[in-house]
Backbone atoms as SQL, in Angstrom:
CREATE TABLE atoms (id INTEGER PRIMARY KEY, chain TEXT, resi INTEGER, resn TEXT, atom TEXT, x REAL, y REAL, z REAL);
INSERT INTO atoms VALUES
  (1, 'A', 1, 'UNK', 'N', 198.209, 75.881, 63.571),
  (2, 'A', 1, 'UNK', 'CA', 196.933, 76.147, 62.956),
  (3, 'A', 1, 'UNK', 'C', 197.074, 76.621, 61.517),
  (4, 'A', 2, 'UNK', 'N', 198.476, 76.817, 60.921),
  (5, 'A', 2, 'UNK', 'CA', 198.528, 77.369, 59.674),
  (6, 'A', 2, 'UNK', 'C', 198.196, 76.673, 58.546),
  (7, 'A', 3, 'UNK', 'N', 198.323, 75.039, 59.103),
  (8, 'A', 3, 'UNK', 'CA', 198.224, 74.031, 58.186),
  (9, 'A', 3, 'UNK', 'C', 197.081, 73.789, 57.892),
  (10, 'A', 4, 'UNK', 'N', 195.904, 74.216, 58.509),
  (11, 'A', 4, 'UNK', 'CA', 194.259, 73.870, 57.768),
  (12, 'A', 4, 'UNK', 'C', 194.148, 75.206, 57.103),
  (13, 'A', 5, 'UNK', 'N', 192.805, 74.229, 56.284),
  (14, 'A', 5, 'UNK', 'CA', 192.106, 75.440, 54.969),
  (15, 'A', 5, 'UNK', 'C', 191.312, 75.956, 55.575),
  (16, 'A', 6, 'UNK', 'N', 190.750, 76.508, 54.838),
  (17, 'A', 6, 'UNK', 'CA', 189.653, 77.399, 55.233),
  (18, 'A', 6, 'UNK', 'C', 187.885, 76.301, 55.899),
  (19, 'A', 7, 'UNK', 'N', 187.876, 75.456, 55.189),
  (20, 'A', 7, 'UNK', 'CA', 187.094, 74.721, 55.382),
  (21, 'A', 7, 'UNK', 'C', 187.328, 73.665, 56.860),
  (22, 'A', 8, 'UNK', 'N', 188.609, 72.980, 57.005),
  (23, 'A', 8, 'UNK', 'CA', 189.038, 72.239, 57.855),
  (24, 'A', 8, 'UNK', 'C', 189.284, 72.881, 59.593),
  (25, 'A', 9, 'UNK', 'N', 189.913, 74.807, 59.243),
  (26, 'A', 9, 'UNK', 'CA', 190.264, 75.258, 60.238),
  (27, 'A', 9, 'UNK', 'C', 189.443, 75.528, 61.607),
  (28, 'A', 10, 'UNK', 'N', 190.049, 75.000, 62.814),
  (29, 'A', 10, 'UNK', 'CA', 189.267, 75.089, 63.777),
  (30, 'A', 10, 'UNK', 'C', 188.309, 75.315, 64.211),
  (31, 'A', 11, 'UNK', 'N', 187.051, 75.423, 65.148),
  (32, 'A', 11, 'UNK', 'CA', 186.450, 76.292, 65.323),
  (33, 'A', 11, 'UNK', 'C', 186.734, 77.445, 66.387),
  (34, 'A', 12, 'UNK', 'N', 186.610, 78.366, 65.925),
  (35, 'A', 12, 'UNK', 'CA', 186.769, 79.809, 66.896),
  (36, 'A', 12, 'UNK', 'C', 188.987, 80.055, 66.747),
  (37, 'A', 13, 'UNK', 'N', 189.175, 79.184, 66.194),
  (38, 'A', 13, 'UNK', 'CA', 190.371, 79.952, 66.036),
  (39, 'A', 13, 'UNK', 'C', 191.335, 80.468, 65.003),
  (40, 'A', 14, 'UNK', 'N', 190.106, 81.053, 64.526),
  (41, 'A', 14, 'UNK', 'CA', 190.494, 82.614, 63.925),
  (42, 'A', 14, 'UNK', 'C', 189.654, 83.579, 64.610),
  (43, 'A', 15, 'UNK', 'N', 190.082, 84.803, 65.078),
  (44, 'A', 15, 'UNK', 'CA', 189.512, 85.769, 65.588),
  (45, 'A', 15, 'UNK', 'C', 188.826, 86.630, 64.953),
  (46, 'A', 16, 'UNK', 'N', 189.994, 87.494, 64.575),
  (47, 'A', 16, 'UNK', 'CA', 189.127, 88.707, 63.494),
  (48, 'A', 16, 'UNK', 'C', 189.785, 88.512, 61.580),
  (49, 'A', 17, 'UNK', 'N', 188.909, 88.247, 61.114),
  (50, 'A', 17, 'UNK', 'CA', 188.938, 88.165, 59.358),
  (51, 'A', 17, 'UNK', 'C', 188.402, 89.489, 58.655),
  (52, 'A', 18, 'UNK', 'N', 187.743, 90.384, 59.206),
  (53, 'A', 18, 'UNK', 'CA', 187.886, 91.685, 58.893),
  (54, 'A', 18, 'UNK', 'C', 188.678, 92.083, 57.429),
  (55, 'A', 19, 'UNK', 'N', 188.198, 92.329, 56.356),
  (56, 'A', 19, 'UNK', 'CA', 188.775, 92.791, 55.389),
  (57, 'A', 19, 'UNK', 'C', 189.690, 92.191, 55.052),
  (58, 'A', 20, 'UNK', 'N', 189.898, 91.035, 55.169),
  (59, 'A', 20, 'UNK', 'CA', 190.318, 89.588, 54.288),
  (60, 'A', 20, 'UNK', 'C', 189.776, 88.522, 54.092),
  (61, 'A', 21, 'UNK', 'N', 190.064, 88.247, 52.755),
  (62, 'A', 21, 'UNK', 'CA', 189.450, 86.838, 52.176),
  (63, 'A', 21, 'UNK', 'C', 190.376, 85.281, 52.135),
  (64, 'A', 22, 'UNK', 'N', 189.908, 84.473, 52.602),
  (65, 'A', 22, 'UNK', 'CA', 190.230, 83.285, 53.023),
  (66, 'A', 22, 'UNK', 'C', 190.041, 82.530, 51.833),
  (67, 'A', 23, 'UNK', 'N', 191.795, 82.017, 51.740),
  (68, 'A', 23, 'UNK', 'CA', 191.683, 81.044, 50.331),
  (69, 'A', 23, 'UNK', 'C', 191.965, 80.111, 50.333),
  (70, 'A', 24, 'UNK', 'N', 191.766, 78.969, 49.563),
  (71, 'A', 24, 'UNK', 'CA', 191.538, 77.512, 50.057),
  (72, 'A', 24, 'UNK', 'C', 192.412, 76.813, 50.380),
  (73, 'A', 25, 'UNK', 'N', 193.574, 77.383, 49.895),
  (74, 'A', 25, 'UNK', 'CA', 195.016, 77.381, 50.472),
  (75, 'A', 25, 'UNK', 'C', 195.421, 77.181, 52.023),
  (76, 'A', 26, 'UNK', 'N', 194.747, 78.066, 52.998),
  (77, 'A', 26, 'UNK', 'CA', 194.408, 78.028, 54.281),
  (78, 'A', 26, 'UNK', 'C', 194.956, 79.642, 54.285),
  (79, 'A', 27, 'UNK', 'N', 195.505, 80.769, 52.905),
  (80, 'A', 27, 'UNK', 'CA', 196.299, 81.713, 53.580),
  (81, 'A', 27, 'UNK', 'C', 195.232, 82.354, 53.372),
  (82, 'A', 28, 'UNK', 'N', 195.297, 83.993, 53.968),
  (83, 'A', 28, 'UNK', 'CA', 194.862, 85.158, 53.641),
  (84, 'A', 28, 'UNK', 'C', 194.991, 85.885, 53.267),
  (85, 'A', 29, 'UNK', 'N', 194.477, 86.765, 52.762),
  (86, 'A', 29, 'UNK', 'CA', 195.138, 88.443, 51.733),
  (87, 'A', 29, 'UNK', 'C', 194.100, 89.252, 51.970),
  (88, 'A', 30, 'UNK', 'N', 194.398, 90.556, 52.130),
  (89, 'A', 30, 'UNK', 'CA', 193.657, 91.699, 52.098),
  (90, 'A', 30, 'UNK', 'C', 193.214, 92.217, 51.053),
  (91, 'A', 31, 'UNK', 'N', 191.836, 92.518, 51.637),
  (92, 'A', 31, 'UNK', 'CA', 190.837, 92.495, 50.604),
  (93, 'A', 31, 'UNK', 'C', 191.330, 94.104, 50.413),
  (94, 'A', 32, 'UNK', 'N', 191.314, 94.545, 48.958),
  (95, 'A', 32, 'UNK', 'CA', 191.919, 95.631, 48.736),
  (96, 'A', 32, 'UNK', 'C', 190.882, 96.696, 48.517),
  (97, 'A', 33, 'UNK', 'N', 190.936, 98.085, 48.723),
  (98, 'A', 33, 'UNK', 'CA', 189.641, 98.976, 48.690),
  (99, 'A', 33, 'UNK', 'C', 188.724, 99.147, 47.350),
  (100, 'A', 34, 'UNK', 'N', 187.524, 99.446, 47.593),
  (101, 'A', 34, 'UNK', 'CA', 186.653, 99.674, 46.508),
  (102, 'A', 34, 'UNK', 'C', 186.738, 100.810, 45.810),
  (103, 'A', 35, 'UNK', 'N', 186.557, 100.814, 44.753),
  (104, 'A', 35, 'UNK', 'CA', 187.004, 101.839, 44.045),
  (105, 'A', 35, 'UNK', 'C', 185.709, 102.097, 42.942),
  (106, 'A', 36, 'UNK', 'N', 185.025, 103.746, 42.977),
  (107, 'A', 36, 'UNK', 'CA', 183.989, 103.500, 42.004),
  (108, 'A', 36, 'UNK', 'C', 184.323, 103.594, 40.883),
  (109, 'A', 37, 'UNK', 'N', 183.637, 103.234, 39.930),
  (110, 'A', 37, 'UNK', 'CA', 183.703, 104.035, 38.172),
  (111, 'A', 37, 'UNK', 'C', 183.488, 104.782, 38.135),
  (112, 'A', 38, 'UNK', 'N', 184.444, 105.329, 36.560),
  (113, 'A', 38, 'UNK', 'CA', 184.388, 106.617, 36.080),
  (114, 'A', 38, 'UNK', 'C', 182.617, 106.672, 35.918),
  (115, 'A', 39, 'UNK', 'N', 182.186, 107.445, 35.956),
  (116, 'A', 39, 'UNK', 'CA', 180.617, 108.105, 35.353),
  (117, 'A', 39, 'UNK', 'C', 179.619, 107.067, 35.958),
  (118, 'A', 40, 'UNK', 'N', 180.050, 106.302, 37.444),
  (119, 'A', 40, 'UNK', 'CA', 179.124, 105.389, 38.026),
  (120, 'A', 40, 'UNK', 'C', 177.448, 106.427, 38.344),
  (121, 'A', 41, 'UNK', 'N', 176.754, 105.433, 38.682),
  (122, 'A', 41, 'UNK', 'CA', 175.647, 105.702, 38.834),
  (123, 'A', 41, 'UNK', 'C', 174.814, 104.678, 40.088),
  (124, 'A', 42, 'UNK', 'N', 174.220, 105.959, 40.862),
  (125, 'A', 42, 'UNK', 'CA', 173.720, 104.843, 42.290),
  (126, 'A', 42, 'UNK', 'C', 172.665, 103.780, 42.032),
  (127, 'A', 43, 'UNK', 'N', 172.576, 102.624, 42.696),
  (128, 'A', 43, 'UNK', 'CA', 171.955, 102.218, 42.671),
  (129, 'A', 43, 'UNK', 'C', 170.308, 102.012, 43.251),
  (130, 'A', 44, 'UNK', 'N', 169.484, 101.702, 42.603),
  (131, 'A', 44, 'UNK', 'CA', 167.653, 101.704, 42.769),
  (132, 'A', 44, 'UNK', 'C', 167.620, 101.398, 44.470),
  (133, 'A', 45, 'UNK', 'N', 168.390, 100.768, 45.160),
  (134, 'A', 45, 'UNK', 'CA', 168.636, 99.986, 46.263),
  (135, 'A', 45, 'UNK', 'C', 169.450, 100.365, 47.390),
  (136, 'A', 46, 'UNK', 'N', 168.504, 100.191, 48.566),
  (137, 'A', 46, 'UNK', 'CA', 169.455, 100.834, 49.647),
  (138, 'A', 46, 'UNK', 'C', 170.123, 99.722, 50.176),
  (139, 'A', 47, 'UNK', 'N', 171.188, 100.197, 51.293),
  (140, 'A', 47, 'UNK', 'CA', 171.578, 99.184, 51.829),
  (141, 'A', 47, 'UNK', 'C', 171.371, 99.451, 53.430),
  (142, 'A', 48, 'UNK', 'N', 171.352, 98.296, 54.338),
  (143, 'A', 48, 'UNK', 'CA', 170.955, 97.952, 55.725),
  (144, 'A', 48, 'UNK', 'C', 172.508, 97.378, 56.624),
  (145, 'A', 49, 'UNK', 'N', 172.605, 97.839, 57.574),
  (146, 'A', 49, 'UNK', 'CA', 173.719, 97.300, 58.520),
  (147, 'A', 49, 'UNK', 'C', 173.503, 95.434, 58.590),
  (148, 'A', 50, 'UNK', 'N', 172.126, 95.903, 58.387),
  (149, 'A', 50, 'UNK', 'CA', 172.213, 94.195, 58.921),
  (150, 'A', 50, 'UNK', 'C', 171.860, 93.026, 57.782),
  (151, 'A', 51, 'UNK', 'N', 171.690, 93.712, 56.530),
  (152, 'A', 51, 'UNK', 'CA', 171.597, 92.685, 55.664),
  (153, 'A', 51, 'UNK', 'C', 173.008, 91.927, 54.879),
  (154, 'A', 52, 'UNK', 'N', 172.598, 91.003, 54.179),
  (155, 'A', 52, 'UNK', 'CA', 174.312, 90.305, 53.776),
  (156, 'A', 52, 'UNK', 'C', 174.355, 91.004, 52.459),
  (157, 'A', 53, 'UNK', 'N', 175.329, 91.267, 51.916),
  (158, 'A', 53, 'UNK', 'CA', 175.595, 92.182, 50.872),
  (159, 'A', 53, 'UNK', 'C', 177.264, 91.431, 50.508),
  (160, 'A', 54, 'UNK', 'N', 176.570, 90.756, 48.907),
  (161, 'A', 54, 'UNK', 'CA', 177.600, 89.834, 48.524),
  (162, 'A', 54, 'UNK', 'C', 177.782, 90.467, 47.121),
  (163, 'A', 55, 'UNK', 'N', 178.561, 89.864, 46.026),
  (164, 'A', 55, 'UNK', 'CA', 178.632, 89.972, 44.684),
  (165, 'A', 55, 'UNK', 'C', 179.159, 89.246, 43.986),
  (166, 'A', 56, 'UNK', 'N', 178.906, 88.998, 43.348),
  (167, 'A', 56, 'UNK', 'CA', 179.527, 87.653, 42.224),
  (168, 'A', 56, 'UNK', 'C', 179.591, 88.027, 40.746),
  (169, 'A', 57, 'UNK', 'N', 179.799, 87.364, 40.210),
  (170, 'A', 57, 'UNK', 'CA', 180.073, 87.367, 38.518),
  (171, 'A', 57, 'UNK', 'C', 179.149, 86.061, 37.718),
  (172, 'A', 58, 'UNK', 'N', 178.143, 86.171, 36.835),
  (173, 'A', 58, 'UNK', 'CA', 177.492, 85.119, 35.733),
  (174, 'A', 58, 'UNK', 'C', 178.121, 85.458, 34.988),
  (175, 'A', 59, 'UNK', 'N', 178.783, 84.413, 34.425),
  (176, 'A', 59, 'UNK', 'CA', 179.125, 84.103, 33.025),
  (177, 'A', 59, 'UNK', 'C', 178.259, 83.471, 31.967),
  (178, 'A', 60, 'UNK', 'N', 177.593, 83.908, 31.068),
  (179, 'A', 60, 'UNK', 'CA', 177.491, 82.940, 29.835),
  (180, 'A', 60, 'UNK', 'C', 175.818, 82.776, 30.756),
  (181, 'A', 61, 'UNK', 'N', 175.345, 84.024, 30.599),
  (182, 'A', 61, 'UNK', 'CA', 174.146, 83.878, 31.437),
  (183, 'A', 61, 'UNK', 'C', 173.052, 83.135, 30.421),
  (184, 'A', 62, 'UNK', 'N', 172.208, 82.146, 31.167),
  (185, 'A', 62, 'UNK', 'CA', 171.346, 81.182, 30.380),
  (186, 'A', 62, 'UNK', 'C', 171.814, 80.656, 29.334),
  (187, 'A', 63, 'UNK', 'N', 173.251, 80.298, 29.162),
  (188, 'A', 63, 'UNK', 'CA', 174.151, 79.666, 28.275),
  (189, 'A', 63, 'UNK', 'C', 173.906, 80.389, 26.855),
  (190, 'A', 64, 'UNK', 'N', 173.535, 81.997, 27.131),
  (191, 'A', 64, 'UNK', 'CA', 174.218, 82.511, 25.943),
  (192, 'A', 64, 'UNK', 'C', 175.645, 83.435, 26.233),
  (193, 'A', 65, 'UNK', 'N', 176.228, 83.001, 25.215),
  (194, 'A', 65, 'UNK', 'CA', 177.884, 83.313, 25.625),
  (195, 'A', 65, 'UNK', 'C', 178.378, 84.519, 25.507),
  (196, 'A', 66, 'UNK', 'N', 177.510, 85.690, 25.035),
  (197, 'A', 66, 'UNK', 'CA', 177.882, 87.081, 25.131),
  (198, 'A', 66, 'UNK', 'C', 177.012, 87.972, 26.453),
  (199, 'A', 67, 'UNK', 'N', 176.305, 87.276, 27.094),
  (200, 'A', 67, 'UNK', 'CA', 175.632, 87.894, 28.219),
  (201, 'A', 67, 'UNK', 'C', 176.128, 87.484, 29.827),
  (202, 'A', 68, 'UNK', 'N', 176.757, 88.484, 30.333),
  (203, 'A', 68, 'UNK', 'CA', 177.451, 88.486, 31.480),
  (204, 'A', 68, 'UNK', 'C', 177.055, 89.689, 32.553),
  (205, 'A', 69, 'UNK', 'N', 176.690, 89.128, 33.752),
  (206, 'A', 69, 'UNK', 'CA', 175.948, 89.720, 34.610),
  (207, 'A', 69, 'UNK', 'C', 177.100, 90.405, 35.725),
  (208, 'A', 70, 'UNK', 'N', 177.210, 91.163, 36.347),
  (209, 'A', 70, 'UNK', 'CA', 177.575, 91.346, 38.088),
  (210, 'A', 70, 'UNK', 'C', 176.294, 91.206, 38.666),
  (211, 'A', 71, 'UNK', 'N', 175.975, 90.167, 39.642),
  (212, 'A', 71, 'UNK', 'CA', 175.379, 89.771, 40.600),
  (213, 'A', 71, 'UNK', 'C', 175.336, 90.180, 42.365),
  (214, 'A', 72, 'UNK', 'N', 174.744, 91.171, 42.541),
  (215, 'A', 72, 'UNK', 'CA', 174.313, 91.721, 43.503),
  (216, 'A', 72, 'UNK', 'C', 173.421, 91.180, 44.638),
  (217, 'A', 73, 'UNK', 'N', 173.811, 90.585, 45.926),
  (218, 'A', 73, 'UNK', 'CA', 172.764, 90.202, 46.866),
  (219, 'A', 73, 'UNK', 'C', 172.976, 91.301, 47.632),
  (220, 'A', 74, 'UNK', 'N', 171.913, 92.230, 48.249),
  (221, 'A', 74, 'UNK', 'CA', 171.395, 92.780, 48.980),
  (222, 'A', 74, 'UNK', 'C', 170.245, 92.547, 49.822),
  (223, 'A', 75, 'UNK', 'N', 170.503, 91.921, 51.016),
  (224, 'A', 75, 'UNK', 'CA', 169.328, 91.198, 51.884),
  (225, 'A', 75, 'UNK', 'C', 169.123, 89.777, 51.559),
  (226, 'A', 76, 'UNK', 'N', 167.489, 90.160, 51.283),
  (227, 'A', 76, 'UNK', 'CA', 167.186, 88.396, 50.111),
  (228, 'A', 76, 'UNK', 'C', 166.698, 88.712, 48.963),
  (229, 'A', 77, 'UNK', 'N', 167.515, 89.594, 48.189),
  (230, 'A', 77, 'UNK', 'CA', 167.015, 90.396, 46.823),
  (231, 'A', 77, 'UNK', 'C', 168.332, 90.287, 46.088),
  (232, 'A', 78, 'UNK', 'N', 168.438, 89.859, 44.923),
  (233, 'A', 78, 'UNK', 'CA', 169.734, 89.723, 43.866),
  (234, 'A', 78, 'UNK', 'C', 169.529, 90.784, 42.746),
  (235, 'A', 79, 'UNK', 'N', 170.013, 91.163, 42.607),
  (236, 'A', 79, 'UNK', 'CA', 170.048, 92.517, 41.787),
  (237, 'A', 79, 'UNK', 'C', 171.276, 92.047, 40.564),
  (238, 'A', 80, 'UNK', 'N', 170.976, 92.312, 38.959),
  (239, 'A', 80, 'UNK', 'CA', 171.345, 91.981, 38.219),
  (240, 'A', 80, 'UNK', 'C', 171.756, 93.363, 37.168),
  (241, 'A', 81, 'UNK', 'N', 173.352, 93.727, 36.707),
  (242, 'A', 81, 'UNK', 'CA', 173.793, 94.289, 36.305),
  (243, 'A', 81, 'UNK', 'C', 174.174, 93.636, 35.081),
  (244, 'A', 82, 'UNK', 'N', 173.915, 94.216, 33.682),
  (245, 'A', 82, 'UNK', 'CA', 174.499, 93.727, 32.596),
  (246, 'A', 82, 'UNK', 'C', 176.167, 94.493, 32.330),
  (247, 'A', 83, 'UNK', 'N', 176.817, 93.562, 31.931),
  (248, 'A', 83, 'UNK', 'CA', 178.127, 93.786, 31.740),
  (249, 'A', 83, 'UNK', 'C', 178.540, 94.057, 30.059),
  (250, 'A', 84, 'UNK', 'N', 177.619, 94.620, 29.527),
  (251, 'A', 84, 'UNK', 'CA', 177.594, 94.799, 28.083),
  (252, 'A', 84, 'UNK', 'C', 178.515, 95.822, 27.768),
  (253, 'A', 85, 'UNK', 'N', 178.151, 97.298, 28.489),
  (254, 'A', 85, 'UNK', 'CA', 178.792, 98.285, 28.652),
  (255, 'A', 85, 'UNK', 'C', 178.465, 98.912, 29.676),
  (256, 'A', 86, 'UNK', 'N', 179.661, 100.131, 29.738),
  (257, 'A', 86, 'UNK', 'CA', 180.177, 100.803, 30.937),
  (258, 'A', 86, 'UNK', 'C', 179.597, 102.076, 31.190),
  (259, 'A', 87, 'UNK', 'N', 179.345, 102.148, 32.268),
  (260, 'A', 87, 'UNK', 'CA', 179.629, 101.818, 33.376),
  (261, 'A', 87, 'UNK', 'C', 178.536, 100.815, 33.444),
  (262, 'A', 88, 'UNK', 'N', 179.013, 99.816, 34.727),
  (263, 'A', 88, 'UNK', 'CA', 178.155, 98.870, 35.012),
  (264, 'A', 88, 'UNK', 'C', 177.104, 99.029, 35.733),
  (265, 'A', 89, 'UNK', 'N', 177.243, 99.912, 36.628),
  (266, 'A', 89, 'UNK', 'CA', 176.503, 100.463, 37.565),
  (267, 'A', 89, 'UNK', 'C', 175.226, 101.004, 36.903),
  (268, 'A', 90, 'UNK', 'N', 175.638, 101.314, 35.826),
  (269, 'A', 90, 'UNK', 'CA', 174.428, 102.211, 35.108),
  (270, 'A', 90, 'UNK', 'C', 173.394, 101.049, 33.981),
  (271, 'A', 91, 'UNK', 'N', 174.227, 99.755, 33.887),
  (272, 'A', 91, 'UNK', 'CA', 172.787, 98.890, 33.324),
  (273, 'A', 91, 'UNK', 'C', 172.573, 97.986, 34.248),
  (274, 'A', 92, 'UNK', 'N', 171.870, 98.699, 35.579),
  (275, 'A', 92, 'UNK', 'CA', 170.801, 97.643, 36.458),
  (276, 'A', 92, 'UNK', 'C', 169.746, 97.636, 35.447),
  (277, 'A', 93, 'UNK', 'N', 169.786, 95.532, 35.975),
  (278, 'A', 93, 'UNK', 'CA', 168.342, 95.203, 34.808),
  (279, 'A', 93, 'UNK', 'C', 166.918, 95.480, 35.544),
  (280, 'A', 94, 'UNK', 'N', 165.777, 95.516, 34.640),
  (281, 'A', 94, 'UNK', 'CA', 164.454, 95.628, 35.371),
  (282, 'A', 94, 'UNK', 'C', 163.739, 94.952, 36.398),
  (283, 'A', 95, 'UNK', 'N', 165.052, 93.955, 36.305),
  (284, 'A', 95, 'UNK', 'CA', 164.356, 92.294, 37.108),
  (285, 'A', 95, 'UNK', 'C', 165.068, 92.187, 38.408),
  (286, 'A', 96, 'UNK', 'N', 164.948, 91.578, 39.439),
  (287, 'A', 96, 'UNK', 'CA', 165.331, 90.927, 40.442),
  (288, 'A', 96, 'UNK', 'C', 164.664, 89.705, 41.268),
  (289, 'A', 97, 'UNK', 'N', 165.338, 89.429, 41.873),
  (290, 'A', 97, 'UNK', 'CA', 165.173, 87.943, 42.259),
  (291, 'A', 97, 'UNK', 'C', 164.905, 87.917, 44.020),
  (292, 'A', 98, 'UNK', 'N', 163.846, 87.993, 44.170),
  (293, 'A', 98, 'UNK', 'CA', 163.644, 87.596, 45.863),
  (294, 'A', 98, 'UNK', 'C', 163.898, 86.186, 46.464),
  (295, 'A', 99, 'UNK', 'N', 164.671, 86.124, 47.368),
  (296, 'A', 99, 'UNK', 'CA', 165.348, 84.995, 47.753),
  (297, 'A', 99, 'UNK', 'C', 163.826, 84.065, 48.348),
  (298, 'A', 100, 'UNK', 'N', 162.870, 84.809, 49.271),
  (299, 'A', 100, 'UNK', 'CA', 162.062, 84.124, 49.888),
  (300, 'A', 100, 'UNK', 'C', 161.438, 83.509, 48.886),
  (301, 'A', 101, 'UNK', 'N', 161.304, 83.823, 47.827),
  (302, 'A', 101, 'UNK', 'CA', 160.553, 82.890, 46.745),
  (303, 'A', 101, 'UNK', 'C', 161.178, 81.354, 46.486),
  (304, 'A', 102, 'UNK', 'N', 162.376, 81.197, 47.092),
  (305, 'A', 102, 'UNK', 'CA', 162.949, 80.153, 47.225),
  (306, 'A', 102, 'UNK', 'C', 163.360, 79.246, 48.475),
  (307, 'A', 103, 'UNK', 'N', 162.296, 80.022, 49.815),
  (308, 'A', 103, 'UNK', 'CA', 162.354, 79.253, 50.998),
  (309, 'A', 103, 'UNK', 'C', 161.849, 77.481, 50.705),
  (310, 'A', 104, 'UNK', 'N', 162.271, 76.675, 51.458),
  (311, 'A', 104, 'UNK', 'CA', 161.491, 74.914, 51.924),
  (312, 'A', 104, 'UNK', 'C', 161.199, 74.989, 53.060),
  (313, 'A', 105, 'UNK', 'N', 160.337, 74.665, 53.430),
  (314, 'A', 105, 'UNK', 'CA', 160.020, 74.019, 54.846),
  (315, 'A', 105, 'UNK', 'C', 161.169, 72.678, 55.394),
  (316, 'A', 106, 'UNK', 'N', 161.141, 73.182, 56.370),
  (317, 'A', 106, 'UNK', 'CA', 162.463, 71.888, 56.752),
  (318, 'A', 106, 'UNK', 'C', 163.110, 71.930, 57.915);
């Protein structure tokens, strides 16, 4: 089973992925602990056991090339951090993005 990727590999045989990330490679690595910033600041937003809580990186947001986001999903709400200066935590923007505004029927 070592020989498929992440995409190809079985179903149900991987068990527990728990605090590792799966790379396209087919290997794994441990996801290493979170660590806050110096002079962080909490965020407007709670969090839920049961919502998905992801994060990502925009680059070159609306193709201007000095504006760079950390991208926050919490639930179906994206929460947008400017990466201008530090701490990051501390420039949540005014805006967010509700996912249901982007349901289809289907």
């Amino acid at each position: 089973m070592t020989e498929a990727g992440e995409l190809t590999f079985p179903q149900d045989a991987s068990i527990d992925e728990s605090n590792c990330v799966l790379e396209r490679d087919g290997s794994r690595r441990r996801r290493l602990a979170a660590k806050l910033e110096t002079n962080n600041v909490n965020s407007t937003f709670t969090l839920n056991n049961s919502f998905v809580f992801t994060t990502g990186r925009w680059h070159n947001a609306g193709g201007i090339a000095s504006l760079d986001f950390v991208v926050v999903q919490s639930g179906i709400t994206l929460h947008f951090y400017n990466t201008s200066s530090e701490p990051y935590s501390g420039e949540e923007e005014s805006f967010s993005v509700d996912l249901n505004d982007f349901n289809f029927a289907g």
